[in-house]
C-alpha positions, -999 to 999 in steps of 0.1 A, spaced: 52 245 -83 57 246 -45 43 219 -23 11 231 -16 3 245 -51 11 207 -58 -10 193 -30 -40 215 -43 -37 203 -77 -36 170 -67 -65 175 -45 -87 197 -70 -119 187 -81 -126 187 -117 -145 221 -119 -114 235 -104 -88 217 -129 -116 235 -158 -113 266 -139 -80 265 -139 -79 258 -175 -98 287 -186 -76 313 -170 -50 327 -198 -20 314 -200 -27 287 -183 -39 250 -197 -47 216 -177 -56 186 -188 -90 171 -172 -94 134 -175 -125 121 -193 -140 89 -175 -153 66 -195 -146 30 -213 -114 20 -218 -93 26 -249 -92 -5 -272 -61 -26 -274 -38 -20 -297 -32 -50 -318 -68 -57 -316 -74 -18 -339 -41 -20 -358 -51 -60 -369 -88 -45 -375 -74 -18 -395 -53 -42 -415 -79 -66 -424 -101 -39 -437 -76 -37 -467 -90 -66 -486 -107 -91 -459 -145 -80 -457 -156 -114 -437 -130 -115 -412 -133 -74 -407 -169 -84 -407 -164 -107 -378 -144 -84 -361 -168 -55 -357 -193 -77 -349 -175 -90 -317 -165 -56 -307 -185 -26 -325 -165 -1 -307 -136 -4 -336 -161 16 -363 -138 49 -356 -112 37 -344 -81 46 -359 -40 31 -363 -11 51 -363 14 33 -388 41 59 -374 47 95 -379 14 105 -376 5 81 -408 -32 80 -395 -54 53 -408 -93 43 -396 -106 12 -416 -130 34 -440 -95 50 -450 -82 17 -455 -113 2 -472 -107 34 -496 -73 33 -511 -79 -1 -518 -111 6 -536 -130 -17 -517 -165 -7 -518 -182 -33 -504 -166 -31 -470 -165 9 -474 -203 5 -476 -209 -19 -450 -191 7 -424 -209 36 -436 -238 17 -431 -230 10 -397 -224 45 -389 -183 53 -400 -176 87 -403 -174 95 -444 -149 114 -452 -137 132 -484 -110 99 -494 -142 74 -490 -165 97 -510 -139 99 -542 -134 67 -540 -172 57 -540 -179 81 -567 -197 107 -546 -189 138 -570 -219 158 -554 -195 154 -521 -162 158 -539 -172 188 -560 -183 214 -533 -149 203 -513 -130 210 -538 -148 242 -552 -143 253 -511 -107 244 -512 -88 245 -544 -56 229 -529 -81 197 -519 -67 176 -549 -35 180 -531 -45 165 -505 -33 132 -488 -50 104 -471 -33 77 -450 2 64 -463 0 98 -480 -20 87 -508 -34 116 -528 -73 121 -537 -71 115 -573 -56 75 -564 -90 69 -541 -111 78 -570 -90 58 -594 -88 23 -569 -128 28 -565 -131 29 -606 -150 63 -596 -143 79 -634 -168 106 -632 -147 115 -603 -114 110 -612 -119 132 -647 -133 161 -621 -99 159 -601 -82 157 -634 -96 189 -647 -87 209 -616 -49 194 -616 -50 166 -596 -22 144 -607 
């Protein structure tokens, strides 16, 4: 890029970084303003409480709400929010407490609650869904299982889920 094409970059507004953008071939990437992100070690200690500890986890959110969503990478892409932790373990209580604070449910979380009405239609949609893994590559059929979900664990059974 020569100088100047540098110095009008620099010196673009955002609608011409978007414009930009949108030409083909071409991509630029616009920062959002907006509230900090959240320390570290504040969301992977969040995320690791959410295991098994629904007081402290409890505490946590309370002091700092913005950690509903938010989500730990363990390393290589090993993605994990605190619902997903909640879920492998089978911990329902704090699973519920986050969806009733607004957590995004996903398809781990509802096998693991025992949602088959949620699972089913998934899985009907997407036969290779049993397949599926959640964080520390923990398969679908294990949620249901650690939640004591039986009605779903025999429906992922009798598609193949192993």
């Amino acid at each position: 890029m020569s100088v100047r094409g540098r110095r009008h970059f620099v010196t673009a507004g955002v609608g011409s970084l978007v414009a930009m953008a949108m030409r083909p071939g071409r991509a630029a990437v616009v920062a959002q303003e907006g509230p900090p992100a959240l320390p570290g070690d504040q969301v992977s200690e969040f995320v690791r409480v959410a295991h098994a500890d629904l007081g402290r986890m409890t505490t946590m959110l309370d002091d700092e709400p913005a950690l509903l969503n938010a989500t730990w990478d363990w390393g290589a892409g090993d993605f994990e929010t605190v619902l997903g932790a909640a879920s492998h373990m089978g911990h329902r209580d704090i699973a519920a407490l986050l969806l009733g604070r607004g957590a995004r449910l996903d398809h781990f979380c509802a096998a693991m609650m025992g949602m088959l009405d949620v699972v089913r239609p998934v899985v009907d949609a997407y036969a290779d869904a049993i397949d599926w893994l959640g964080p520390h590559r923990i398969p679908l059929l294990r949620h249901a299982v650690a939640g004591e979900a039986h009605d779903v664990a025999d429906f992922l059974r009798s598609k193949g889920a192993v």
